[in-house]
PLY file of the C-alpha trace (Angstrom):
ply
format ascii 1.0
element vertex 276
property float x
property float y
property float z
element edge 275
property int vertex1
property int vertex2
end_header
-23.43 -4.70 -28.01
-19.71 -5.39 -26.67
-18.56 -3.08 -24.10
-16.41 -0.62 -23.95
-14.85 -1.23 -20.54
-11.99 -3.22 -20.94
-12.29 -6.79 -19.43
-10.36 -7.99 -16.23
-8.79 -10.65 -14.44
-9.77 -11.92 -11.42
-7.77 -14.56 -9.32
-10.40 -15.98 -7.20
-10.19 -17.74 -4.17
-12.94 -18.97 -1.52
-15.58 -16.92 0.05
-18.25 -14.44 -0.85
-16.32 -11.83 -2.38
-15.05 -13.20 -5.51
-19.02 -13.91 -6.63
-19.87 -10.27 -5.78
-17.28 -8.74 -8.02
-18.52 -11.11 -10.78
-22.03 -9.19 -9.97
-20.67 -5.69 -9.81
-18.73 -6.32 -13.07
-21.75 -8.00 -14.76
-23.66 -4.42 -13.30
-21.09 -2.43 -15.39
-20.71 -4.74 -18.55
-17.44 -5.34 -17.41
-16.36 -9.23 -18.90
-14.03 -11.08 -16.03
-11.91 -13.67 -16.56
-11.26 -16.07 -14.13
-8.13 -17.65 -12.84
-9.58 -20.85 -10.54
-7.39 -22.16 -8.31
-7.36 -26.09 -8.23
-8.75 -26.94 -4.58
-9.57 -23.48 -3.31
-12.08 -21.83 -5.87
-15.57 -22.84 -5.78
-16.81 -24.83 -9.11
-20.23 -22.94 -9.26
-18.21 -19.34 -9.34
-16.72 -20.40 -12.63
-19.62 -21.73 -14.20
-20.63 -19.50 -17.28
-17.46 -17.44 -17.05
-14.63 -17.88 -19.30
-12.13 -18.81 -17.08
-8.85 -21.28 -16.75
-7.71 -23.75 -13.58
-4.33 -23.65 -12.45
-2.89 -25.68 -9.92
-1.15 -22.74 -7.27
2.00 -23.00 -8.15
1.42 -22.80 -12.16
2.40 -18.94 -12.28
3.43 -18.93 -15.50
0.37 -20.60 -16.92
-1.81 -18.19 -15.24
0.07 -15.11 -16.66
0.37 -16.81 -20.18
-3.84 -17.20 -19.44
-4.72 -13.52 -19.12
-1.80 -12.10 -21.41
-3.83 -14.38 -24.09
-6.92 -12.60 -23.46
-5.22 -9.28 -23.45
-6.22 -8.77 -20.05
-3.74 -6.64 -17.61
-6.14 -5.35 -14.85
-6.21 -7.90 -11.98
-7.94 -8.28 -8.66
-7.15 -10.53 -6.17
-10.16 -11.51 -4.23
-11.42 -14.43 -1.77
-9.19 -16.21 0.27
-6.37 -18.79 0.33
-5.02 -21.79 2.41
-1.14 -21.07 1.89
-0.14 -24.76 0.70
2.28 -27.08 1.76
5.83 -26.46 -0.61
5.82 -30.31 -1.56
2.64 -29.96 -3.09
3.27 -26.53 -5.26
5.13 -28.04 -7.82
5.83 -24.69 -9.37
6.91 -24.08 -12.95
9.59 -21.56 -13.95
7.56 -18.69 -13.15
6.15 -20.13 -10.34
9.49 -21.04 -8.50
11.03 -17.25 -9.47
7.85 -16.01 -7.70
9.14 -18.74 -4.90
12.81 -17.59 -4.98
11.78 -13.87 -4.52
9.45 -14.63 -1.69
12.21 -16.12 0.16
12.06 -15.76 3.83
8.21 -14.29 3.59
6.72 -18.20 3.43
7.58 -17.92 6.99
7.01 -14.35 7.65
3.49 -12.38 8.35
0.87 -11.82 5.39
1.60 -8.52 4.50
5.03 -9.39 3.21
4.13 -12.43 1.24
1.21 -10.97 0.03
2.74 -7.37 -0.98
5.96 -9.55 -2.79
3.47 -11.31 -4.59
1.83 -7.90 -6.08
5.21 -6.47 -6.95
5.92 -10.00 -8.96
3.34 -9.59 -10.72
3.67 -5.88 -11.61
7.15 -6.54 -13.03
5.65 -8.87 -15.28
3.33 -5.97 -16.90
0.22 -6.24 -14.86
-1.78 -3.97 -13.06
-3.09 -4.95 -9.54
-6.60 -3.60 -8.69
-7.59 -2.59 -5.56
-11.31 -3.89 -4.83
-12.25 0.14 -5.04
-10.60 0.48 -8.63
-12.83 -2.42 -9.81
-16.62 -0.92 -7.61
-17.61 1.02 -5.24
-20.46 -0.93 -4.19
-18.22 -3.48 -2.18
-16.46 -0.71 0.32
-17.25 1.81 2.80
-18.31 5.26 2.13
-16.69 8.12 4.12
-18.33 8.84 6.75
-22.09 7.73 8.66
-23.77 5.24 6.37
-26.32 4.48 8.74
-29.51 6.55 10.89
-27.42 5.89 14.00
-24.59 7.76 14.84
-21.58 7.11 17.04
-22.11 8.28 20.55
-19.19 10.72 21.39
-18.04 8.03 23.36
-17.99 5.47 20.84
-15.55 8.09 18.65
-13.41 8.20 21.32
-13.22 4.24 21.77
-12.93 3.81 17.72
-10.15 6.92 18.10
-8.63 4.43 20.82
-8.95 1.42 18.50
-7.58 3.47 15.69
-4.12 4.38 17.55
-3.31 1.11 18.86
-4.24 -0.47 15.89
-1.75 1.69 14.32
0.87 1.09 16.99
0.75 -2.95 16.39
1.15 -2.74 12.56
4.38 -3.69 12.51
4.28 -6.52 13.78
1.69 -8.00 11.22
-1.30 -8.88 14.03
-4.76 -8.58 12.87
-7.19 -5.62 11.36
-9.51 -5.73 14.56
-9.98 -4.38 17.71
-13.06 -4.07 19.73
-12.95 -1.35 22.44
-15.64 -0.13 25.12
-15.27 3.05 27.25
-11.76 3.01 26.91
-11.02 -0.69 27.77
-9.41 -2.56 25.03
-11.72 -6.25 25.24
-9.80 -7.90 22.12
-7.50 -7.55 19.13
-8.00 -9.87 16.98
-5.68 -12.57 16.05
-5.83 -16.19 14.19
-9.43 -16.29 14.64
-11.25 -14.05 13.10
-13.07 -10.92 13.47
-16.25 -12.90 14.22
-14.54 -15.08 16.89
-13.29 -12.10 18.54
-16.42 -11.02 18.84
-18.21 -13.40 20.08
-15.42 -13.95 22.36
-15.64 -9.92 23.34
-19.15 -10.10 24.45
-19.20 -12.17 27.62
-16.87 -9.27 29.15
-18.51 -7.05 31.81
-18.17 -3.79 29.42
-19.15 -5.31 26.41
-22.34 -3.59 26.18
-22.48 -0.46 24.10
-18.50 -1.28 22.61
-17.29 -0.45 19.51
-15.38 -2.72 16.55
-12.62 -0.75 14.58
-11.38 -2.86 11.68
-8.83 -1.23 9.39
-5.93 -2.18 7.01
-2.38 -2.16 9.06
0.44 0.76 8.01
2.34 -0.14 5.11
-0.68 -2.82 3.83
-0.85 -3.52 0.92
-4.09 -2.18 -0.92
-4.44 -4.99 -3.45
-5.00 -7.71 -1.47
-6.28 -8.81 2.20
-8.50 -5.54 2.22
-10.29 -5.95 5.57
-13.90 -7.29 5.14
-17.04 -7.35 6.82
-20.59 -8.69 5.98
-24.11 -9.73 7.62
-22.51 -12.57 10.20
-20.13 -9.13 11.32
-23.81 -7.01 11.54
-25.17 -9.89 13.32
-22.55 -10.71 15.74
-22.60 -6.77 16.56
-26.30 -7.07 17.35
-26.41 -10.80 19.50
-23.10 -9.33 21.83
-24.91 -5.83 22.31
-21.90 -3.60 20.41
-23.29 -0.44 19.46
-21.43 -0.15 15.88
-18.27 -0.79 13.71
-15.80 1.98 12.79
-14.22 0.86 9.17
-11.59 2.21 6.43
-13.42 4.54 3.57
-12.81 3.46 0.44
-10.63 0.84 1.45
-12.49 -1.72 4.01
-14.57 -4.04 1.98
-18.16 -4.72 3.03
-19.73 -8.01 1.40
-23.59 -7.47 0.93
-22.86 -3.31 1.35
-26.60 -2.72 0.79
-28.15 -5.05 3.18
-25.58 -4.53 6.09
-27.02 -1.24 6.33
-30.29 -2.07 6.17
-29.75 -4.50 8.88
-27.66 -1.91 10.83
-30.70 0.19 11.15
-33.18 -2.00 11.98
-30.87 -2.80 14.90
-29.89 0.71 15.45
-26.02 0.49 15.15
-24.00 2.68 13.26
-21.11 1.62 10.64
-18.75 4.67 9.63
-16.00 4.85 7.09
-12.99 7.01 8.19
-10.31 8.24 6.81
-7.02 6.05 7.18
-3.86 6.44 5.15
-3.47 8.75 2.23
0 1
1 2
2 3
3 4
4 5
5 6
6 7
7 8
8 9
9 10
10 11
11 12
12 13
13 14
14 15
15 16
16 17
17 18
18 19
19 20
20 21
21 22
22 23
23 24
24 25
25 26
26 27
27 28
28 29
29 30
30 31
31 32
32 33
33 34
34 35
35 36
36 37
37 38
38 39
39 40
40 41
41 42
42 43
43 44
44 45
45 46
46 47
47 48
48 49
49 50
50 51
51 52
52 53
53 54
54 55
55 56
56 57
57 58
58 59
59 60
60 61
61 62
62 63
63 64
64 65
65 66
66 67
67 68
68 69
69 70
70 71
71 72
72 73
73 74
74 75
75 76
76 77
77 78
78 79
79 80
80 81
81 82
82 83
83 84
84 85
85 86
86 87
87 88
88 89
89 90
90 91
91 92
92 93
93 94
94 95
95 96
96 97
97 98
98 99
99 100
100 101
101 102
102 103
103 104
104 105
105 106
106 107
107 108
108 109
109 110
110 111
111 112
112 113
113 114
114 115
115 116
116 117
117 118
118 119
119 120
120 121
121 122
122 123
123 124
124 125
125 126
126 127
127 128
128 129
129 130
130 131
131 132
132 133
133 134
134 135
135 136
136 137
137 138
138 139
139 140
140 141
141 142
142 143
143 144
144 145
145 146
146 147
147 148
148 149
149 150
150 151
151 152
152 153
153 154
154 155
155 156
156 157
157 158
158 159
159 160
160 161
161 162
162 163
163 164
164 165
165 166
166 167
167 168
168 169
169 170
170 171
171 172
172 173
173 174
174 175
175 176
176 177
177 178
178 179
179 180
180 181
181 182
182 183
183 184
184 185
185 186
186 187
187 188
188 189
189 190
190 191
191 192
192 193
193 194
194 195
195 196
196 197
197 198
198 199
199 200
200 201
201 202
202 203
203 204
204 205
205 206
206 207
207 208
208 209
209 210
210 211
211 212
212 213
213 214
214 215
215 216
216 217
217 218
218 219
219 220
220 221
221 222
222 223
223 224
224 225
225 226
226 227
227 228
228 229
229 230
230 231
231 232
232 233
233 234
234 235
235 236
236 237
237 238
238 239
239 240
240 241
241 242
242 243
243 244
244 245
245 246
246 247
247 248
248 249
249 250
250 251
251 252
252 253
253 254
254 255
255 256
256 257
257 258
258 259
259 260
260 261
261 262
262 263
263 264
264 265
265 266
266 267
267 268
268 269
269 270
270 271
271 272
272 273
273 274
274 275
């Protein structure tokens, strides 16, 4: 029997994600179709899944792709090695997307990322958020684990939270990790995992907390903040006693089984409230 949910598009680049939305979808009876990107998307995540390559800079063919399967719900997911502009070779959609992104090729994420949402918006398609598409991949609001925050640990996330805030503007990462009241890291070109690796050698690592949220003004559609089992396991090996994340909005790869791990290690994970 076909479904009734209509179908959507998924530009899909490397990483865990994209194959979990393909499982949540399949969950629903929800068909996907697949925009591959030529050098960044995995083969196997196409395989069995109607779907089209495009080089990166083929805009045009991409949007020609889904408009042909009446498709104008899309999710960005996975991620992307920005390539060099010698090897783009865009075509005519692809080098208007270029000529409105301008000065952003050299700017911060957020920038390029939210002109290349509004792009594609003025071309007639809708940009999902991973939350439109399931709930299964985010946080909930609130405790989703048997251990709670320690009032302390609220305070250090509420720490986390403001200064995390404070540095939006100037485009630096979604992380912080923060221990009774002493900022250890904020995260930059490395990673949330290197940070906290790098975090727990510091004399108040023990017992500190990880806040990891989307920055002011972020775009919803894209670059989400995630977290999966190497964040659980990282929180465990350094001694962290939780992770303080976005409801609804920070995305949590293997949702399920993080929490189950959580709680056999007895740290907490909570979803608050950030943004409208």
């Amino acid at each position: 029997m076909a479904s009734n949910i209509a179908p959507i598009g998924m530009i899909a680049g490397t990483g865990d994600l994209p194959q979990r939305i393909l499982r949540a979808c399949s969950s629903q009876g929800r068909d996907v179709f697949i925009i591959a990107i030529k050098g960044q998307t995995p083969q196997a995540l196409v395989e069995g899944q109607k779907h089209v390559w495009c080089r990166m800079g083929a805009v045009g063919q991409a949007m020609d792709a889904l408009r042909a399967e009446g498709i104008s719900d899309i999710v960005m997911a996975g991620g992307v090695v920005r390539p060099s502009l010698a090897s783009l070779m865009p075509d005519s959609m692809g080098r208007a997307l270029l000529k409105r992104i301008g000065g952003t090729l050299i700017a911060g994420d957020d920038a390029l990322l939210s002109c290349i949402v509004a792009f594609f918006e003025e071309q007639g398609f809708h940009m999902l958020r991973i939350g439109d598409v399931t709930d299964t991949l985010t946080a909930d609001l609130g405790v989703m684990t048997h251990t709670h925050p320690s009032a302390q640990a609220r305070n250090d996330a509420k720490r986390g939270y403001d200064i995390l805030m404070t540095l939006s503007p100037y485009d630096l990462g979604q992380a912080i990790v923060v221990s009774h009241g002493h900022i250890l890291g904020i995260e930059a070109m490395e990673g949330t995992a290197a940070l906290l690796q790098r975090c727990a050698h510091y004399p108040h690592a023990h017992g500190a907390v990880l806040v990891k949220l989307p920055k002011q003004g972020q775009s919803e559609q894209v670059d989400m903040p995630a977290v999966g089992l190497e964040t659980v396991e990282a929180l465990r090996h350094g001694g962290y006693a939780g992770m303080m994340l976005a409801a609804h909005k920070g995305v949590m790869i293997d949702k399920t089984e993080m929490i189950a791990r959580a709680n056999d290690y007895s740290l907490f994970i909570e979803g608050m409230m950030v943004g409208a």
